[in-house]
Jmol script that loads the backbone (N, CA, C; Angstrom):
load data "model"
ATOM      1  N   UNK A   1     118.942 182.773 157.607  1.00  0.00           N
ATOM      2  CA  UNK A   1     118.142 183.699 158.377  1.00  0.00           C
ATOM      3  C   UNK A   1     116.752 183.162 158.681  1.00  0.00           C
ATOM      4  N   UNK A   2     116.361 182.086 158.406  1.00  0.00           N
ATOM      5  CA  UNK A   2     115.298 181.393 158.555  1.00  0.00           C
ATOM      6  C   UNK A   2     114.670 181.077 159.888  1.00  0.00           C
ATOM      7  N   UNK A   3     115.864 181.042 160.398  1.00  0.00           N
ATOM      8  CA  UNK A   3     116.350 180.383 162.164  1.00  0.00           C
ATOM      9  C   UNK A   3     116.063 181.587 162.768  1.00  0.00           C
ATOM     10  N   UNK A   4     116.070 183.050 162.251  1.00  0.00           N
ATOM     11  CA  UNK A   4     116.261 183.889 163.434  1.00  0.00           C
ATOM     12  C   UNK A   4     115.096 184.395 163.638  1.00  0.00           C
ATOM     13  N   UNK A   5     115.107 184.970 164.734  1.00  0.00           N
ATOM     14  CA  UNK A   5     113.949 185.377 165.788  1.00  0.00           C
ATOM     15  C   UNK A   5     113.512 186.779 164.963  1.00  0.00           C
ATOM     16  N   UNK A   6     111.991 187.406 164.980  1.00  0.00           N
ATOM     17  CA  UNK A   6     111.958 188.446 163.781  1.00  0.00           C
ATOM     18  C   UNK A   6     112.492 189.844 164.818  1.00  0.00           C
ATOM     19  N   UNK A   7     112.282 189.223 165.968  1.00  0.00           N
ATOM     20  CA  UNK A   7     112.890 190.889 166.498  1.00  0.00           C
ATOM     21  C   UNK A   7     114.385 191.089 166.457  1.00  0.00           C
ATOM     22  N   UNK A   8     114.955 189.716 166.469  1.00  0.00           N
ATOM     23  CA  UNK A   8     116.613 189.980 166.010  1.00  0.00           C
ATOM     24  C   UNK A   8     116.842 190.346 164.796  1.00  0.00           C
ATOM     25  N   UNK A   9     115.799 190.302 163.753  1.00  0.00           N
ATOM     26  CA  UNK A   9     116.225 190.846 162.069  1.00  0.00           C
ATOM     27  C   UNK A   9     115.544 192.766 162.381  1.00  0.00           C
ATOM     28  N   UNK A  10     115.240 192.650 162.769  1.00  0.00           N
ATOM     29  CA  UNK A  10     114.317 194.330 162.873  1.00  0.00           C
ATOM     30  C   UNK A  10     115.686 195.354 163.876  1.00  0.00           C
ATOM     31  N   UNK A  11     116.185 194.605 164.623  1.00  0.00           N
ATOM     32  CA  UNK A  11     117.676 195.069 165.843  1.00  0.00           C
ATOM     33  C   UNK A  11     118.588 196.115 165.028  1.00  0.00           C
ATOM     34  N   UNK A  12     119.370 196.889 165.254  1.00  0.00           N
ATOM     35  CA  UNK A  12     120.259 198.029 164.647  1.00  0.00           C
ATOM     36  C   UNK A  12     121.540 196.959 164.344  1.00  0.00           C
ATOM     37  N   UNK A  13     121.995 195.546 164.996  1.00  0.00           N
ATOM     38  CA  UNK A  13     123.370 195.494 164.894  1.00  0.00           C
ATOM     39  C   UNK A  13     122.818 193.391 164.978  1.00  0.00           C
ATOM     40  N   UNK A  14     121.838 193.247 163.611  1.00  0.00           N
ATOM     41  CA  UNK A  14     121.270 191.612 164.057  1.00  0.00           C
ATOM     42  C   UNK A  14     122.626 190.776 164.530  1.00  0.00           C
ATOM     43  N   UNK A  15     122.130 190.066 165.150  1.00  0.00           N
ATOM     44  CA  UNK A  15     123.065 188.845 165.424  1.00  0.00           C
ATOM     45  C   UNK A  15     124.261 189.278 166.208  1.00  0.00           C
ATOM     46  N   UNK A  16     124.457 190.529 166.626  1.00  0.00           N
ATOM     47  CA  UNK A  16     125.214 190.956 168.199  1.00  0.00           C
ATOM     48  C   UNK A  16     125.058 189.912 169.351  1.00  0.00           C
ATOM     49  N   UNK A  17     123.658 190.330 169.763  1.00  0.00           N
ATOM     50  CA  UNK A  17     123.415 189.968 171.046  1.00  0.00           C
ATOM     51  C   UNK A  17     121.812 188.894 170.994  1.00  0.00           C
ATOM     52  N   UNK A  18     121.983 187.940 171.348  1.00  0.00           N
ATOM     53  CA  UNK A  18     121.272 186.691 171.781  1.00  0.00           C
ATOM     54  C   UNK A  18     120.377 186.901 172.469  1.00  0.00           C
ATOM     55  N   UNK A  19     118.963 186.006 173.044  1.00  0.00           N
ATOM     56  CA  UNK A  19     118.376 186.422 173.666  1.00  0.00           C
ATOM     57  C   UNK A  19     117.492 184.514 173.991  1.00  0.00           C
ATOM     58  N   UNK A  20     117.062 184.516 174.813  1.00  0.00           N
ATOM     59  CA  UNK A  20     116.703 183.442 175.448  1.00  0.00           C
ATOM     60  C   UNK A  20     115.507 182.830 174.645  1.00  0.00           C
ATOM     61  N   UNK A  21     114.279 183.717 174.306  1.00  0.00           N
ATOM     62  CA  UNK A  21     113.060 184.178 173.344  1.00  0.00           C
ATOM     63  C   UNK A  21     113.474 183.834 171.962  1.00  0.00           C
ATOM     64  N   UNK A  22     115.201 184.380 171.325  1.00  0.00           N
ATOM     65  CA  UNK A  22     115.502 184.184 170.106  1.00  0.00           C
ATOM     66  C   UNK A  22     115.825 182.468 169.877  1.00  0.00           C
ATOM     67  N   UNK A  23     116.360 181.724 171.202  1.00  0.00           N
ATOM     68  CA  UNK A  23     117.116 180.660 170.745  1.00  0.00           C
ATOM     69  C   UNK A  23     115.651 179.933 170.954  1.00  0.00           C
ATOM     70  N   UNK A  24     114.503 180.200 171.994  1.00  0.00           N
ATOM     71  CA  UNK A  24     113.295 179.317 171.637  1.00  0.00           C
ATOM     72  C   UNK A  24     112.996 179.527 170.140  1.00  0.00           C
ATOM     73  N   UNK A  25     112.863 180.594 170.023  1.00  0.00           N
ATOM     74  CA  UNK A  25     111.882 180.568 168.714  1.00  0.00           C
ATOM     75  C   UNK A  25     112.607 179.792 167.407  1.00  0.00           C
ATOM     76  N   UNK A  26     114.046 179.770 167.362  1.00  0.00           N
ATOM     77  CA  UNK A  26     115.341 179.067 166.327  1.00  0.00           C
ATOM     78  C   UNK A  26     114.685 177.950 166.443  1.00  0.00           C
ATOM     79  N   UNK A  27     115.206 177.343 167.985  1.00  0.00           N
ATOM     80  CA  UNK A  27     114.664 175.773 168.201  1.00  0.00           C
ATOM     81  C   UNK A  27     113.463 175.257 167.455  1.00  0.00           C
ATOM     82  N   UNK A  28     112.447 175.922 168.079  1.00  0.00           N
ATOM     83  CA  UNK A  28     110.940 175.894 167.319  1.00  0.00           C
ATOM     84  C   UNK A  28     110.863 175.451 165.810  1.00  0.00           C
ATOM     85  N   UNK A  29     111.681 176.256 165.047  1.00  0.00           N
ATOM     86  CA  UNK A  29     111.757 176.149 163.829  1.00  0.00           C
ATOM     87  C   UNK A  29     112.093 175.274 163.609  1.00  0.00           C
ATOM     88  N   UNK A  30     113.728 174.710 163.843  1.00  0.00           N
ATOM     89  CA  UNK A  30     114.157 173.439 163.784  1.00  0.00           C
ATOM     90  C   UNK A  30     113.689 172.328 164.011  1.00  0.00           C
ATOM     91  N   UNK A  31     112.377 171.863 165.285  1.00  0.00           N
ATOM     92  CA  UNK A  31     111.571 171.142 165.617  1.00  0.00           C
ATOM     93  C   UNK A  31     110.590 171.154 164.364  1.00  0.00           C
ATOM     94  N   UNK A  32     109.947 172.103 164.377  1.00  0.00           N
ATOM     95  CA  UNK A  32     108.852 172.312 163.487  1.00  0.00           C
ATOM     96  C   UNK A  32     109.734 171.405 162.019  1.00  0.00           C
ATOM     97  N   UNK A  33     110.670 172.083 161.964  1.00  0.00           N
ATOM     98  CA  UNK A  33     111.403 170.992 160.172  1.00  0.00           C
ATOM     99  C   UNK A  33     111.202 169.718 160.265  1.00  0.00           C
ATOM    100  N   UNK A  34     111.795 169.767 161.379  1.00  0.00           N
ATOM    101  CA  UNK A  34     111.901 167.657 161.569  1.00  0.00           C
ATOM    102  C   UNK A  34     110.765 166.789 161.885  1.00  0.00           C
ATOM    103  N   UNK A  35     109.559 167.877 162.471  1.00  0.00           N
ATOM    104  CA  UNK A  35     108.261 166.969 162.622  1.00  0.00           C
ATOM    105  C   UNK A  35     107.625 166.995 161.328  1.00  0.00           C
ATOM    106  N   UNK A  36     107.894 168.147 160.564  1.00  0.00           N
ATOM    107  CA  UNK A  36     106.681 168.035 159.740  1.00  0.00           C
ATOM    108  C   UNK A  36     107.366 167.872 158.744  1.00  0.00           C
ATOM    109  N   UNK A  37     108.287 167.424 158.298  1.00  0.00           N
ATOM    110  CA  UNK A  37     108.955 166.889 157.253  1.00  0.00           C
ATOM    111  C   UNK A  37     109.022 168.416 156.200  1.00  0.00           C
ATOM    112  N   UNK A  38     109.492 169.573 156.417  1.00  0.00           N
ATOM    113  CA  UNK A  38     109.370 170.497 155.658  1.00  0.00           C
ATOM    114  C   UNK A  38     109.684 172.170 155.691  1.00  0.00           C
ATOM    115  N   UNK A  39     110.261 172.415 155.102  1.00  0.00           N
ATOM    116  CA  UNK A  39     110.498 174.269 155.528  1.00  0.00           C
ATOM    117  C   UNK A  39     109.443 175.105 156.190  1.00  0.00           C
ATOM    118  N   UNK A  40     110.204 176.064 156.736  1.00  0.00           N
ATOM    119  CA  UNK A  40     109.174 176.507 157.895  1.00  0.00           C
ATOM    120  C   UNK A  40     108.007 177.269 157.516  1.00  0.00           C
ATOM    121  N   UNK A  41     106.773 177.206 157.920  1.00  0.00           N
ATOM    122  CA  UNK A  41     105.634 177.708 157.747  1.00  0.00           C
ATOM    123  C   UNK A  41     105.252 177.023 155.629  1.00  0.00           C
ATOM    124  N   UNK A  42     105.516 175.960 155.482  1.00  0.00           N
ATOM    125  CA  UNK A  42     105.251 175.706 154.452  1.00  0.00           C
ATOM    126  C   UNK A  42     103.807 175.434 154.222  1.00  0.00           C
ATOM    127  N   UNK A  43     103.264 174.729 155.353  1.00  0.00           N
ATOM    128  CA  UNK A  43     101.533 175.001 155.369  1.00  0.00           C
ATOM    129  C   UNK A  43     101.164 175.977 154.957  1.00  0.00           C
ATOM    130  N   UNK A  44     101.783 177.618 154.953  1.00  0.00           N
ATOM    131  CA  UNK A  44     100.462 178.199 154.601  1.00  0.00           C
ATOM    132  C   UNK A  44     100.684 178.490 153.500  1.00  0.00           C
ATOM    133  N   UNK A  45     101.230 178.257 152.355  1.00  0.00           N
ATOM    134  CA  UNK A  45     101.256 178.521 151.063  1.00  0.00           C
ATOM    135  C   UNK A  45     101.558 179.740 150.311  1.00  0.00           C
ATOM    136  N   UNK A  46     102.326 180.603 151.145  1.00  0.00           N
ATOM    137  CA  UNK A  46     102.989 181.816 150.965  1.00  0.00           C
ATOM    138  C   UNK A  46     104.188 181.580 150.121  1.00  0.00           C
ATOM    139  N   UNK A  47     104.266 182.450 149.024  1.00  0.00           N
ATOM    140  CA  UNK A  47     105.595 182.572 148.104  1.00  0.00           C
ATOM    141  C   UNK A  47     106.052 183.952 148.898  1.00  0.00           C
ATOM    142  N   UNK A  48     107.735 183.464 148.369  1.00  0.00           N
ATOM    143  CA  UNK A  48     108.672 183.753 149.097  1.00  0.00           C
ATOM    144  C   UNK A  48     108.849 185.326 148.740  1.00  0.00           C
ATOM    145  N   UNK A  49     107.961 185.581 147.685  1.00  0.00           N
ATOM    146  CA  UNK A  49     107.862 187.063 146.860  1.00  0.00           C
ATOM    147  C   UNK A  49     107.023 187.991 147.861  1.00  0.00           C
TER     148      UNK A  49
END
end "model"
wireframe off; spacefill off
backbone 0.3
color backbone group
């Protein structure tokens, strides 16, 4: 669930229906892993709690 877009986790029925906005923002993430050598938003030093 890392990958998904936050308005597709907030949706009545997630992961139904796709959205153009959801697969940028996935991508993003996936980019973001491979440039910065690391899980997403690991810069800001937020526990997962």
């Amino acid at each position: 669930l890392l990958w998904t877009a936050p308005e597709h986790l907030r949706a009545p029925h997630p992961g139904q229906f796709g959205t153009r906005e959801g697969d940028v923002y996935s991508f993003s993430i996936v980019v973001q892993e491979v440039v910065l050598r690391g899980p997403p938003f690991f810069m800001l030093h937020i526990s997962a709690d």
